[in-house]
VEXDREN-2710 file (C-alpha; in Angstrom, 1 decimal):
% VEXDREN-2710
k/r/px/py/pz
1/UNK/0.0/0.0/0.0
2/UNK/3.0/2.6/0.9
3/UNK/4.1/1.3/-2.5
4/UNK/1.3/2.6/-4.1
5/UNK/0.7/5.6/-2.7
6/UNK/4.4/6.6/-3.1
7/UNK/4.1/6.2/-6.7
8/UNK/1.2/6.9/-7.6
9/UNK/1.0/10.6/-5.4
10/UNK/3.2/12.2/-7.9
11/UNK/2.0/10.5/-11.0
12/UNK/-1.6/11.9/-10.2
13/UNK/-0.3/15.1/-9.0
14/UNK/1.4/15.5/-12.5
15/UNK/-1.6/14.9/-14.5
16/UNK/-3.8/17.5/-12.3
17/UNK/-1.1/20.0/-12.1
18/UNK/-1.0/19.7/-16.1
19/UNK/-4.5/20.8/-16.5
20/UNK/-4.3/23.3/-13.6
21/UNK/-1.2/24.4/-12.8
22/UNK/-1.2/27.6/-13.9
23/UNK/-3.7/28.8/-11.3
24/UNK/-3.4/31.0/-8.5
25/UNK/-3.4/28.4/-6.2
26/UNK/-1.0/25.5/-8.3
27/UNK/2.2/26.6/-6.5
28/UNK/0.4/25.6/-3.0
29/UNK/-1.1/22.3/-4.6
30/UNK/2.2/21.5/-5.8
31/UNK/3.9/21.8/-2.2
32/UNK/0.8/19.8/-0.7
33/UNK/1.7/16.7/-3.3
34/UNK/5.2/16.8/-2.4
35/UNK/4.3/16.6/1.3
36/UNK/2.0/13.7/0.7
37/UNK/4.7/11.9/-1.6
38/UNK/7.3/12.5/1.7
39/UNK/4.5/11.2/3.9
40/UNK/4.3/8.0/2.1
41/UNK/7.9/7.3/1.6
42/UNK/8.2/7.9/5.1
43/UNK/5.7/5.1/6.3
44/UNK/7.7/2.9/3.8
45/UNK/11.1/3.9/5.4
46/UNK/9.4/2.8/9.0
47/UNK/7.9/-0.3/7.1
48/UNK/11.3/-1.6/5.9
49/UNK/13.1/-0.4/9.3
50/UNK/10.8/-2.6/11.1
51/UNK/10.2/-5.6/8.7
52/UNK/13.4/-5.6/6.5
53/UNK/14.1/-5.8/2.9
54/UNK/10.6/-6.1/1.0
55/UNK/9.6/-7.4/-2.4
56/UNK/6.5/-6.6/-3.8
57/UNK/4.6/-6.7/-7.1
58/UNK/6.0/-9.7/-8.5
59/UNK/9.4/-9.1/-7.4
60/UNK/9.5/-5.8/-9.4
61/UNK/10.1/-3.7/-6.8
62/UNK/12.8/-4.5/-3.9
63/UNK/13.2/-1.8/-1.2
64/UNK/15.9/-2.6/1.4
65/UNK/18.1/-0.4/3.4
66/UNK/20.7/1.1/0.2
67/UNK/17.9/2.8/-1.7
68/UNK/14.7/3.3/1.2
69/UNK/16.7/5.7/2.5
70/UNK/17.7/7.4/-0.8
71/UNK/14.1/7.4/-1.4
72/UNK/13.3/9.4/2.2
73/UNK/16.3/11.9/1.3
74/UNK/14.7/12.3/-2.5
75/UNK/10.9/13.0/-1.5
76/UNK/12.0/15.5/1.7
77/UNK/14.3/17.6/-0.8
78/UNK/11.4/17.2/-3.5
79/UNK/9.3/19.0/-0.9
80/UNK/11.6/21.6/0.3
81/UNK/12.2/22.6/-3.1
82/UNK/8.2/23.0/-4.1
83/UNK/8.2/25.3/-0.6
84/UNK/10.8/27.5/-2.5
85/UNK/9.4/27.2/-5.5
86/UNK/6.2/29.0/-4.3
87/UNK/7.1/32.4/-3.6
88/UNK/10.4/32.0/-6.3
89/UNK/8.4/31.1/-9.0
90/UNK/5.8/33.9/-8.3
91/UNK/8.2/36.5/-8.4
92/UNK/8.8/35.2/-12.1
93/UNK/5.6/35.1/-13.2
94/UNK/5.0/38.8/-11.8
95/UNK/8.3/39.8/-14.3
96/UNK/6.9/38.4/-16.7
97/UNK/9.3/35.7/-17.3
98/UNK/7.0/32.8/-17.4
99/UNK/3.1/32.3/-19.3
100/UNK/0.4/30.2/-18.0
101/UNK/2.0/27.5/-20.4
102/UNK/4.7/27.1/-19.0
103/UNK/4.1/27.6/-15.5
104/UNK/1.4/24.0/-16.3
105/UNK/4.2/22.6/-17.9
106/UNK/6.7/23.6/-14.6
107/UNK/4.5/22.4/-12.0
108/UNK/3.4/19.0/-14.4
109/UNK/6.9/18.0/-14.8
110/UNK/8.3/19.0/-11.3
111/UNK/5.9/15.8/-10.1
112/UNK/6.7/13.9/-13.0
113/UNK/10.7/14.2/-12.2
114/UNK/10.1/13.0/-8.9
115/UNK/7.9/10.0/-10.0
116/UNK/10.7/9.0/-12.6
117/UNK/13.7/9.6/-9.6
118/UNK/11.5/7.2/-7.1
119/UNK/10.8/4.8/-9.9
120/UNK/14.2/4.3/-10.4
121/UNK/14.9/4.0/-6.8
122/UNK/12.4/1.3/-6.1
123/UNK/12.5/-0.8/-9.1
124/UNK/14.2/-4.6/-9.0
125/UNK/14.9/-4.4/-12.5
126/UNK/17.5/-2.9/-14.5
127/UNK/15.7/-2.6/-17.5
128/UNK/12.8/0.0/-15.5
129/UNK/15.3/1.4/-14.0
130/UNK/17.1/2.5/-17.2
131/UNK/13.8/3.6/-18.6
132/UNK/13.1/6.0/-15.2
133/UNK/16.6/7.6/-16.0
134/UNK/15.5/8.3/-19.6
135/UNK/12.1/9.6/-18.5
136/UNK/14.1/11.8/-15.7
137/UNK/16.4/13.1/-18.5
138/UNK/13.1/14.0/-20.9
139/UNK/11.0/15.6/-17.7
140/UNK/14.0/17.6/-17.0
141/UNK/15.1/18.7/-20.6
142/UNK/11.6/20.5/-20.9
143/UNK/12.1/22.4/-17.4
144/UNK/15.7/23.6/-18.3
145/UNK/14.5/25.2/-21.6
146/UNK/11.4/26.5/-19.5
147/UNK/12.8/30.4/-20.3
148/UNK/13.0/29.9/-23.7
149/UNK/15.8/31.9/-24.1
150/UNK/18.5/31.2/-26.2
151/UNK/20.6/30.8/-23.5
152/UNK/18.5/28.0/-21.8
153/UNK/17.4/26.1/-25.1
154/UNK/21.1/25.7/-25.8
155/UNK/21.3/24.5/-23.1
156/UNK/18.7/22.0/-22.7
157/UNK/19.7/21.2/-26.3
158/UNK/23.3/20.4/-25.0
159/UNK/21.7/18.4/-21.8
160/UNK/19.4/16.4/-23.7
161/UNK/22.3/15.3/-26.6
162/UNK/25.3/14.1/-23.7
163/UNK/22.8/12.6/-21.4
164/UNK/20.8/10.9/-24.4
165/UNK/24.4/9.7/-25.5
166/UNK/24.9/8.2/-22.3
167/UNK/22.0/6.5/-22.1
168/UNK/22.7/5.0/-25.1
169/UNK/25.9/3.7/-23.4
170/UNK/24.0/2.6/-20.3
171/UNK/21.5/0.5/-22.0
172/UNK/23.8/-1.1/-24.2
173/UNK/25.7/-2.1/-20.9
174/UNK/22.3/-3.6/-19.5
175/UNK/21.5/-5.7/-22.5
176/UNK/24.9/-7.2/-22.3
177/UNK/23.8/-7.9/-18.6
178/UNK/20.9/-9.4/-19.7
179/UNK/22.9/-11.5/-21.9
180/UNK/25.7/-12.6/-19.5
181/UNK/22.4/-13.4/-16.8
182/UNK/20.6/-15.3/-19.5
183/UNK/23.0/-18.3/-19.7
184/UNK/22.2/-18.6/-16.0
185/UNK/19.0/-17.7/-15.2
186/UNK/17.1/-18.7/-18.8
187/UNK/15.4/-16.1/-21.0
188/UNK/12.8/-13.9/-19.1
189/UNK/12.3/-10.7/-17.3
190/UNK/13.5/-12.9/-14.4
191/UNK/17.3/-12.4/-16.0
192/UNK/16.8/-8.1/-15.3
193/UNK/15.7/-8.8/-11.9
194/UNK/18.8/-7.1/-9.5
195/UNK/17.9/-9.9/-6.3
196/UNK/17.8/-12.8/-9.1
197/UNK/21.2/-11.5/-10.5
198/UNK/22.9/-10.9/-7.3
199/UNK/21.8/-14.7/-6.6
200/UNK/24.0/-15.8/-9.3
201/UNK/26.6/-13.0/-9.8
202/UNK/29.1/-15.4/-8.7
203/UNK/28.3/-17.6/-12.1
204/UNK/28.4/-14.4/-14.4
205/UNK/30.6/-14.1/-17.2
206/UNK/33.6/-12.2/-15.9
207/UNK/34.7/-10.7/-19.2
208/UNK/31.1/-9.8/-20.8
209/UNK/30.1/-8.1/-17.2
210/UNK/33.6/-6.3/-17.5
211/UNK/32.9/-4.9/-20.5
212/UNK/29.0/-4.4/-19.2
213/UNK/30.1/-2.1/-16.2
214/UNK/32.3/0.3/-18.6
215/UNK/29.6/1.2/-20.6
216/UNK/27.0/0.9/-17.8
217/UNK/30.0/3.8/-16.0
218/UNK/30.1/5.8/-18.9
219/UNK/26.5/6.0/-19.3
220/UNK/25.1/7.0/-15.8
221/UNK/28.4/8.6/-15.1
222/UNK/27.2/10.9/-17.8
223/UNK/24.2/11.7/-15.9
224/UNK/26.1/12.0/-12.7
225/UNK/28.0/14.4/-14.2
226/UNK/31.7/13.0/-14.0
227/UNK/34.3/14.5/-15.7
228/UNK/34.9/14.6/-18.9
229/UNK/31.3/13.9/-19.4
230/UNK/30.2/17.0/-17.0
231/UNK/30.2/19.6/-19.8
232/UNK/26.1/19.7/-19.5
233/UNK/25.8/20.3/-15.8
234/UNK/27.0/23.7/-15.5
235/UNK/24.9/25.3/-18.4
236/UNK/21.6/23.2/-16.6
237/UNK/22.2/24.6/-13.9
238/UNK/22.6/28.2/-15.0
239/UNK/20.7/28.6/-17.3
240/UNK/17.6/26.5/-15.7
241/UNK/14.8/27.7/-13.0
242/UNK/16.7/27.6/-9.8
243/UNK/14.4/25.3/-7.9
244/UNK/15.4/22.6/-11.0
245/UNK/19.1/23.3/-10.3
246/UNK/18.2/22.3/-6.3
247/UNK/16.7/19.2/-8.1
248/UNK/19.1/17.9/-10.3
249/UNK/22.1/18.5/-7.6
250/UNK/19.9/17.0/-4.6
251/UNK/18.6/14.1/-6.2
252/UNK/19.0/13.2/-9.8
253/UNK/23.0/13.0/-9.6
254/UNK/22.7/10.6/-6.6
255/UNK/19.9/8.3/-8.3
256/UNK/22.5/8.3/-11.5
257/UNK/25.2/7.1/-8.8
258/UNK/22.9/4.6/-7.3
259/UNK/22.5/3.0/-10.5
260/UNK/26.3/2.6/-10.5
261/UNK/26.9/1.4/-7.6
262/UNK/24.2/-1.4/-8.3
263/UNK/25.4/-2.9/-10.9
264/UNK/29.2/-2.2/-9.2
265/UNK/28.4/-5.3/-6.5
266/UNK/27.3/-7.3/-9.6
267/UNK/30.8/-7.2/-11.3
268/UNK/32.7/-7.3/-7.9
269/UNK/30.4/-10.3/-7.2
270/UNK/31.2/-11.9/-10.4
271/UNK/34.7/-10.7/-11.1
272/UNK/36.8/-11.4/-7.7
273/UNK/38.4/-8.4/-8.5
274/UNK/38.5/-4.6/-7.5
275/UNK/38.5/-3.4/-11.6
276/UNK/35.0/-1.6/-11.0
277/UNK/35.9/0.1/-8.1
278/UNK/39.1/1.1/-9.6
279/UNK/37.4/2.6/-12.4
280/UNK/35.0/4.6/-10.3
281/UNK/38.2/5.9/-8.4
282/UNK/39.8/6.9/-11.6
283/UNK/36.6/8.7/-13.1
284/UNK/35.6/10.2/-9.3
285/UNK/39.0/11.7/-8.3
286/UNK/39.8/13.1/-12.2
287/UNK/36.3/14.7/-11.3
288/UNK/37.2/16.5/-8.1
289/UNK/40.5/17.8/-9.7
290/UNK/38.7/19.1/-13.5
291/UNK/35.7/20.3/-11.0
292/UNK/38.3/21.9/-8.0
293/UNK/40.2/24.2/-10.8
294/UNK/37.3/25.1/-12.7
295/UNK/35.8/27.0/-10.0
296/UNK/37.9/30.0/-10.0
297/UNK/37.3/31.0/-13.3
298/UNK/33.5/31.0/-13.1
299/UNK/31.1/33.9/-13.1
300/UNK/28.1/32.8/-12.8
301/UNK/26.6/32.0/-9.2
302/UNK/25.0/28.7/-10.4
303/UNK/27.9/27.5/-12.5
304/UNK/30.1/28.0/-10.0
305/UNK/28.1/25.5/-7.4
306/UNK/27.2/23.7/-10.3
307/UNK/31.3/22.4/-10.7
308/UNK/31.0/22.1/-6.7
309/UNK/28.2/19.7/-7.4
310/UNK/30.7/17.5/-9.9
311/UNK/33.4/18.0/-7.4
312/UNK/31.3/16.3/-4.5
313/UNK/29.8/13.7/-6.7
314/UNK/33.4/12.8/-7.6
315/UNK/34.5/12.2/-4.2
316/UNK/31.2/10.6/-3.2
317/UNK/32.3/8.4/-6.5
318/UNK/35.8/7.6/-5.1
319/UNK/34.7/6.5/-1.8
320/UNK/32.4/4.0/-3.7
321/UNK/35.2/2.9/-5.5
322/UNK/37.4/2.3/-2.7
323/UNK/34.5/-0.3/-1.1
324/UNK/34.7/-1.3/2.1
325/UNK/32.7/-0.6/5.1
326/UNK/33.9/2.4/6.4
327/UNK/34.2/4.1/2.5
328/UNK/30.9/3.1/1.3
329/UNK/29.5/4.2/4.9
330/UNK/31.4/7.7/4.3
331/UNK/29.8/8.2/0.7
332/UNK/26.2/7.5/1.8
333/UNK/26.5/9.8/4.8
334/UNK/28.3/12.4/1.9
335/UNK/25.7/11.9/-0.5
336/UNK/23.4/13.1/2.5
337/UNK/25.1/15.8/3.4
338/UNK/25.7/17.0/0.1
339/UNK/21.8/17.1/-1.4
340/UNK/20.9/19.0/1.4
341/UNK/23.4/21.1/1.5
342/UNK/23.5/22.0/-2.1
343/UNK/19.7/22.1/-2.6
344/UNK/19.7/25.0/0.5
345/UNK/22.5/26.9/-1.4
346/UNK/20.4/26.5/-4.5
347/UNK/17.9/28.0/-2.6
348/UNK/19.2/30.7/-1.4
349/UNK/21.2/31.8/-4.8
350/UNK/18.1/32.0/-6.1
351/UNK/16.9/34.6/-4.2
352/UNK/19.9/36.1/-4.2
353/UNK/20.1/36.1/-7.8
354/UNK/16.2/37.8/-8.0
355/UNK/17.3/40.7/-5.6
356/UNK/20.2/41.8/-7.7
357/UNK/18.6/40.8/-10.8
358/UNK/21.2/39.2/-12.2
359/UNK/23.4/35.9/-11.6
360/UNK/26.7/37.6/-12.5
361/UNK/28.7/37.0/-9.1
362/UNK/30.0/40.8/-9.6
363/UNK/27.4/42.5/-9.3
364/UNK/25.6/40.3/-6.5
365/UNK/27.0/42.4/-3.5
366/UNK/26.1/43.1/0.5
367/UNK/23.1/40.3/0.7
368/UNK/23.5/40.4/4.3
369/UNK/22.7/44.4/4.4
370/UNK/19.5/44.0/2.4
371/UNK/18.1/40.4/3.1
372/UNK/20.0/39.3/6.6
373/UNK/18.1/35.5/6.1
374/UNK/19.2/35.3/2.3
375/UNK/22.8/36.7/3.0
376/UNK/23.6/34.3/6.5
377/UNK/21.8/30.9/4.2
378/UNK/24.3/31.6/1.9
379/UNK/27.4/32.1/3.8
380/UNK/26.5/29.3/6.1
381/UNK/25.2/26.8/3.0
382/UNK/29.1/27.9/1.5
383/UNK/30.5/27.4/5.1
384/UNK/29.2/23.8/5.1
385/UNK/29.7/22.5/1.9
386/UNK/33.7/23.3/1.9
387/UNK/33.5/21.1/4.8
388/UNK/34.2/23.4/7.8
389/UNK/33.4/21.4/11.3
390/UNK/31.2/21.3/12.9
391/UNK/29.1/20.6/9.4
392/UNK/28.3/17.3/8.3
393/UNK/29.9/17.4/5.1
394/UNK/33.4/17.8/7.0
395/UNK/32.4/14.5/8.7
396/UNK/32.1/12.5/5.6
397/UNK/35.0/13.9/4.1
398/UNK/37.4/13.6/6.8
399/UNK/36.3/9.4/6.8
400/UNK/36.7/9.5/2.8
401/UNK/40.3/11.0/3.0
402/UNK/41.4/8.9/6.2
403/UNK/40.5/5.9/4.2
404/UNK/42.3/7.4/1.4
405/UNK/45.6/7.6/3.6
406/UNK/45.4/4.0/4.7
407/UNK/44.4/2.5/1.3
408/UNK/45.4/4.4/-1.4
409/UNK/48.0/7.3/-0.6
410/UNK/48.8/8.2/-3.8
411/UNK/45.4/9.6/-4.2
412/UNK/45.8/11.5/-1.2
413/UNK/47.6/14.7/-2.1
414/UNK/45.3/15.5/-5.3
415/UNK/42.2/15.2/-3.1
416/UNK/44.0/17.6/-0.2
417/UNK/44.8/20.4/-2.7
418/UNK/42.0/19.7/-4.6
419/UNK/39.3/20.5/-1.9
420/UNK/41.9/23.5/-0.9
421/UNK/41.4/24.9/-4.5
422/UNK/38.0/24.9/-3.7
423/UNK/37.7/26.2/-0.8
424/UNK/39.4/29.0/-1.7
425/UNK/38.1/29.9/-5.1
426/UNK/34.1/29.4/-3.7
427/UNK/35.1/31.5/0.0
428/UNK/36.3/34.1/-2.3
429/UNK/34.1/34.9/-3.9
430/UNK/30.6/34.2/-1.7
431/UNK/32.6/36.6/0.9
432/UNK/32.2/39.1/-1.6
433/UNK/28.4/38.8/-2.3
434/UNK/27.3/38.4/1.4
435/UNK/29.0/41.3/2.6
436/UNK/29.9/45.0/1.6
437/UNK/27.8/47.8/-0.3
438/UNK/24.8/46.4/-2.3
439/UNK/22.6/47.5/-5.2
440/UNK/19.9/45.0/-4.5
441/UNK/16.0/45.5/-4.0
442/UNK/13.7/44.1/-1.6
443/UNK/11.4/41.5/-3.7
444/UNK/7.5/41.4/-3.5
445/UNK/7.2/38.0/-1.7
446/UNK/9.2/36.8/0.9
447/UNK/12.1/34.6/0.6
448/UNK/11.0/30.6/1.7
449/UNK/13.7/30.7/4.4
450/UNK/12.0/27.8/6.4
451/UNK/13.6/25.0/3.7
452/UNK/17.4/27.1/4.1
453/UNK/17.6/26.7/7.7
454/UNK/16.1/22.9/8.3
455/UNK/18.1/21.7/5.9
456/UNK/21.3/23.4/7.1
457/UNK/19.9/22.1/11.1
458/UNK/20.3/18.7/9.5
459/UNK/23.2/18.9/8.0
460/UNK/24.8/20.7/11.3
461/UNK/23.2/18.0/13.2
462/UNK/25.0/15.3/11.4
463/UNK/28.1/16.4/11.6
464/UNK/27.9/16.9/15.5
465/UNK/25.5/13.6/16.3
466/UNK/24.5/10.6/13.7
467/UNK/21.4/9.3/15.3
468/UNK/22.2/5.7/15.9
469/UNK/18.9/4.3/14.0
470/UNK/20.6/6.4/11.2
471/UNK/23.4/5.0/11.8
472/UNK/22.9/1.7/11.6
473/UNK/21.1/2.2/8.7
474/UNK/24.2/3.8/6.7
475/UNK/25.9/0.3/8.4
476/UNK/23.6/-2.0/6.5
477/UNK/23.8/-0.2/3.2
478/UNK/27.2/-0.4/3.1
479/UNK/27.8/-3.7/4.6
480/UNK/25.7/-4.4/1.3
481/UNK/27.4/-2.6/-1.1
482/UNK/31.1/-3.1/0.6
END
C-alpha cells in the first residue's frame, strides 16, 4: 500500500497539475503533493526499518536499506524545493518571465521528475530502471528550456544530446547484462531482476560483465556528471529555473550514482576483482580535480556551485570505489550531506540572484545588508559544503580522506589540494556577495527561508551527532554494497 501511494501521489499530481497548474493556487497544490509523496515514503522507510528488505509486485520492486533511505532523502528535498518554489516562481511570473503554459508545464513536470527519480529507486529491474533515467532526462530537458531563451534552449539542447548519449551507453551495458544473466537464469524478465542477479553473480561471465560495467560507467556517469562527461551540468544549472538546479544536484545526480553502484556489486560479485571500483576511483578523483580548478574562473553564481556539485559527486564516486565498510559508509553519509546542502544553497542563490537581478557574481553584492536570512543561508550553506566542522559534510570527508591515507595514498595529495582549491576559489568569492555595499532591492514575496535553515539544522546536526537508527542504517547499506 506505501508502494502505491508513493508512486502513484506524484504520478496523479502530474496529470492534475497539467491541467491546472497555472492557477493562482497550483504553487500551494504542488507543495501539498510533495508533502504527501514524503508522507508515504516515510511510512515505507518505517515499514522496511521494522520488517526488512521487501519485495513486492512480483518481485519488481525491492526496497531494502541502500535505496529506502535514498528514497526518504529524494521526497523531503522534492518537498523543500516545491516550498521554495512557491514564492520563487511567483516572483517570475509577476516579471513576466513565465506564461500560464509554462508555468502548467513547470509544475506537471516537477511531479513527474520525482515520480521518474523514485521509480528508479524502487525498481528490481535494471531494465525500468534505465527507462526512469531516460524519463528523468526528458522531464527535465523541458524544465531547463522552460525560459526559452536562447541561453536556456542551448542548453537543454546540449543536456538532452550528452545525457541521451549516455544513455545510449548505459542500455547497451544492460542488455549485455541481460545476456551474461541469461545463460544462467534462462530467458525472461527474471534475468533483469537485480535480487535474481545478485543470486548468481558469482556464475556471471567475468569478461562480458567487464565490458558491461564500462559502458553501464560511462552511461550514468554521464548523468552523474563526472568529468569529462560533466560539460552539461553547468549550463543546466545556470541557465535553468533555480528550484530545478536544487533538483538535479539534490537528487538526480545521486539516483544516476545509485544505479552505479548497483550494478558495481554485480561485477565485484562476479569478477573477484576490485576493476569496478578502480574505475569509479579513476573517473571520481579526475572529477574533483577538472571540477576543483574550474571553480575560480566561473562567473556565474549557479555554474560556480554547479562544478561544486561535480566535485562532490566525484569524491562521493571515489569512496564508492574504494569499497569497504567504512568508504561506502562515508559516501552515503556524503551523499546526504551533500543534497541538502547544495539544494539550501540553491535555494538561497536563487533569491539572491532575483534581488540583484542578475546571476553575475559581480554584481551580486552586501546580501547580508538587504536580506539578513538570504545573505547568512548563503554564507553558512558555502560554510558547510567546503567542509568546515562542525558541518556534516566535513564528517564524511574527513572518513573519505582517512580511508584514502590507509588505502590508497597516492590519491591523497590531489584530493587535499583539490578541496583546498576549492575552498578558496568558492570562499572568495561568496565573501564578496554576502557582505559589503549592495545595489539589491527588496522583492514582493518573501524569501521561503524555512527550507534554508532545516536543511542546514540537518546537516549541522549530522556532523555533530549521527542518530544511531541512522546509523545503523548507513551500516547495513554499506555492509551491502562493501
Amino acid at each position: 500500500m506505501e508502494l502505491l501511494l508513493l508512486l502513484g501521489i506524484p504520478l496523479a499530481g502530474s496529470a492534475l497539475l497539467a491541467l491546472g497548474g497555472h492557477r493562482g493556487r497550483a504553487p500551494e497544490i504542488n507543495a501539498l503533493v510533495s508533502l504527501l509523496t514524503f508522507v508515504a515514503a516515510a511510512a515505507l522507510t518505517t515499514r522496511v526499518i521494522a520488517d526488512g528488505p521487501m519485495l513486492a509486485w512480483k518481485e519488481q520492486f525491492f526496497i531494502d536499506p541502500f535505496n529506502v533511505f535514498l528514497v526518504t532523502l529524494t521526497a523531503f528535498v522534492g518537498f523543500t524545493t516545491a516550498l521554495f518554489s512557491r514564492p520563487y516562481m511567483r516572483i517570475e511570473e509577476q516579471r513576466g518571465k513565465l506564461s500560464a503554459g509554462r508555468l502548467r508545464l513547470y509544475h506537471s513536470m516537477y511531479q513527474m521528475f520525482t515520480f521518474t527519480m523514485l521509480l528508479a529507486l524502487l525498481t528490481n529491474n535494471v531494465g525500468i530502471l534505465w527507462v526512469a533515467l531516460e524519463a528523468a532526462t526528458l522531464a527535465t530537458v523541458l524544465l531547463v528550456s522552460l525560459y526559452r531563451t536562447p541561453a536556456s534552449l542551448e542548453a537543454a539542447w546540449k543536456y538532452f544530446i550528452l545525457c541521451g548519449v549516455g544513455i545510449a551507453q548505459a542500455l547497451f551495458g544492460t542488455i549485455l547484462l541481460y545476456l551474461a544473466a541469461e545463460r544462467v537464469l534462462g530467458s525472461g524478465g527474471g534475468a533483469l531482476l537485480w535480487t535474481h542477479l545478485n543470486e548468481v553473480k558469482g556464475s556471471l561471465e567475468p569478461t562480458v560483465l567487464s565490458i558491461a560495467f564500462v559502458f553501464l560507467l560511462v552511461g550514468y556517469g554521464t548523468k552523474v556528471g563526472l568529468a569529462p562527461l560533466h560539460n552539461w551540468l553547468p549550463d543546466a544549472h545556470a541557465e535553468g529555473p533555480t528550484p530545478i538546479s536544487a533538483v538535479l544536484s539534490g537528487l538526480l545526480l545521486n539516483v544516476a550514482l545509485y544505479a552505479v553502484v548497483r550494478n558495481k556489486v554485480l561485477v565485484d560479485g562476479a569478477l573477484g576483482s576490485n576493476l569496478a571500483g578502480n574505475l569509479m576511483m579513476g573517473f571520481g578523483l579526475l572529477s574533483v580535480v577538472v571540477a576543483a580548478f574550474s571553480l575560480s574562473r566561473q562567473k556565474d553564481v549557479k555554474r560556480l556551485f554547479a562544478y561544486s556539485s561535480i566535485e562532490h559527486m566525484g569524491l562521493a564516486t571515489f569512496a564508492f570505489g574504494m569499497g569497504g565498510p567504512v568508504a561506502s559508509f562515508a559516501a552515503l553519509l556524503h551523499m546526504t550531506v551533500h543534497s541538502l546542502t547544495k539544494s539550501a544553497i540553491f535555494f538561497a542563490v536563487g533569491h539572491a540572484a532575483q534581488k540583484a537581478g542578475t546571476q553575475v557574481i559581480e554584481d551580486i553584492r552586501g546580501l547580508i545588508n538587504v536580506s539578513p536570512a538570504v545573505g547568512w543561508s548563503l554564507m553558512l550553506g558555502a560554510l558547510a559544503i567546503l567542509g568546515v566542522p562542525p558541518f556534516g559534510v566535513f564528517a564524511s570527508e574527513f572518513l573519505i580522506l582517512t580511508t584514502a591515507m590507509h588505502e590508497h595514498p597516492w590519491a591523497t595529495p590531489f584530493l587535499l589540494i583539490s578541496l583546498g582549491v576549492a575552498f578558496a576559489a568558492i570562499f572568495g568569492k561568496v565573501q564578496g556577495m554576502v557582505f559589503g555595499d549592495t545595489t539589491a532591492q527588496r522583492l514582493p514575496h518573501a524569501p521561503a527561508a524555512v527550507p534554508v535553515f532545516a536543511h542546514l539544522a540537518i546537516v549541522l546536526l549530522l556532523g555533530l551527532y549521527v542518530p544511531p537508527y541512522l546509523a545503523q542504517w548507513y551500516r547495513q547499506a554499506a555492509q551491502m554494497i562493501g
